[in-house]
Residue, then its C-alpha position, 0 to 999 in steps of 0.5 A: x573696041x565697043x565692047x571695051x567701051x560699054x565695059x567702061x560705061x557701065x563701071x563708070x555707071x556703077x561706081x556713080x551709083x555706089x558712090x549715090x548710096x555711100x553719100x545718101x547713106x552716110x547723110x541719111x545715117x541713122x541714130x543708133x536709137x533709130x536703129x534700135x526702135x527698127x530692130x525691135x519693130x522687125x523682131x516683132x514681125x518675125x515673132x509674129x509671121x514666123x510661126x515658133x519664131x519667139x521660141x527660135x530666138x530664145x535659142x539663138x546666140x546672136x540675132x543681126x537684123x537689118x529692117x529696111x535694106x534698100x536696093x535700086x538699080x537699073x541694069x547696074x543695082x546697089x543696095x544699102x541698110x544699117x541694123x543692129x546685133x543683139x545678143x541676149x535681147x541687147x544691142x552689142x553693135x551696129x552693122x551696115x549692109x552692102x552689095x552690088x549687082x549687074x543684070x536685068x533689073x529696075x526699079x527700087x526695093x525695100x526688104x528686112x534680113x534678119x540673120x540668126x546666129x546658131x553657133x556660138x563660133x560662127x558669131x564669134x567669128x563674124x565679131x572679130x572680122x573687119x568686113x564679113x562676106x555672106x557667102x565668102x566668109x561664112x555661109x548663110x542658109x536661108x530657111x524653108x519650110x512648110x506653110x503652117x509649119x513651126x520653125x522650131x520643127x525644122x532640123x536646122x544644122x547650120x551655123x547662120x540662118x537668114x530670113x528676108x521678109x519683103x512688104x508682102x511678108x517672109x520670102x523664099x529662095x533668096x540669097x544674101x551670098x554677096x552681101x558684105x557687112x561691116x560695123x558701124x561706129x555710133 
């Protein structure tokens, strides 16, 4: 019975929190103008800590870039952010950034994922989707290599690369698996 009841308060718990983020997302909504003058910012920190980043680019079919996700949570977390997809250096649409997690954790935390779409099909795909799950319904490698390295060395055989950069710079051994990502109307 203690059980069934702390199952109960941390799904209330949980559905409070993501309903906060749904409404501070939506009044906190960004232009697409925002949006774009971010995308540009964080391409440009990807170029420069990234060594042969600039080259990376130029060969990638599609580039998704969320600049700031931010996730929050004590013990029940939640995270939220809106980019754009460019496509031959345009932006062709917007996305928003979703997930939730349970387990040890407090505190809030801001990142940027950059998502670079190898595969002609692989973009393909996730445009057509109404609501694409990292991990469910493509998969993500997150890239690493050696310090000083150029990203153009690297065999790189999968489809979507992903990229996630904290205020201290590019990260390692992270996941998006989980993430959902939906287009936006703007």
């Amino acid at each position: 019975m203690v059980q069934k009841n702390r199952c109960r308060g941390a799904s209330l718990w949980l559905v409070l929190l993501l309903a906060t983020l749904v409404w501070a997302a939506d009044t906190q909504a960004a232009s697409s103008k925002e949006i774009d003058i971010k995308v540009d910012a964080a391409l440009d920190r990807f170029r420069n800590e990234v060594p042969g980043g600039s080259r990376f680019l130029q060969n990638a079919n599609g580039v998704l870039v969320f600049p700031s996700v931010i996730k929050a949570g004590f013990g029940i977390g939640g995270e939220y952010g809106e980019g754009a997809l460019r496509i031959g250096g345009r932006t062709v649409d917007y996305y928003s950034t979703a997930a939730a997690s349970i387990g040890f954790q407090a505190g809030a935390q801001s990142k940027t994922i950059v998502l670079v779409f190898l595969d002609s099909a692989a973009l393909k795909g996730f445009r057509a989707s109404s609501g694409w799950k990292a991990g469910v319904d493509g998969s993500v490698a997150v890239v690493k290599w050696g310090v000083g390295e150029d990203i153009n060395t690297v065999d790189i055989e999968d489809p979507i690369v992903g990229f996630v950069f904290s205020n201290k710079g590019l990260m390692f051994n992270l996941t998006i698996e989980g993430s959902k990502f939906s287009k936006l109307k703007k």
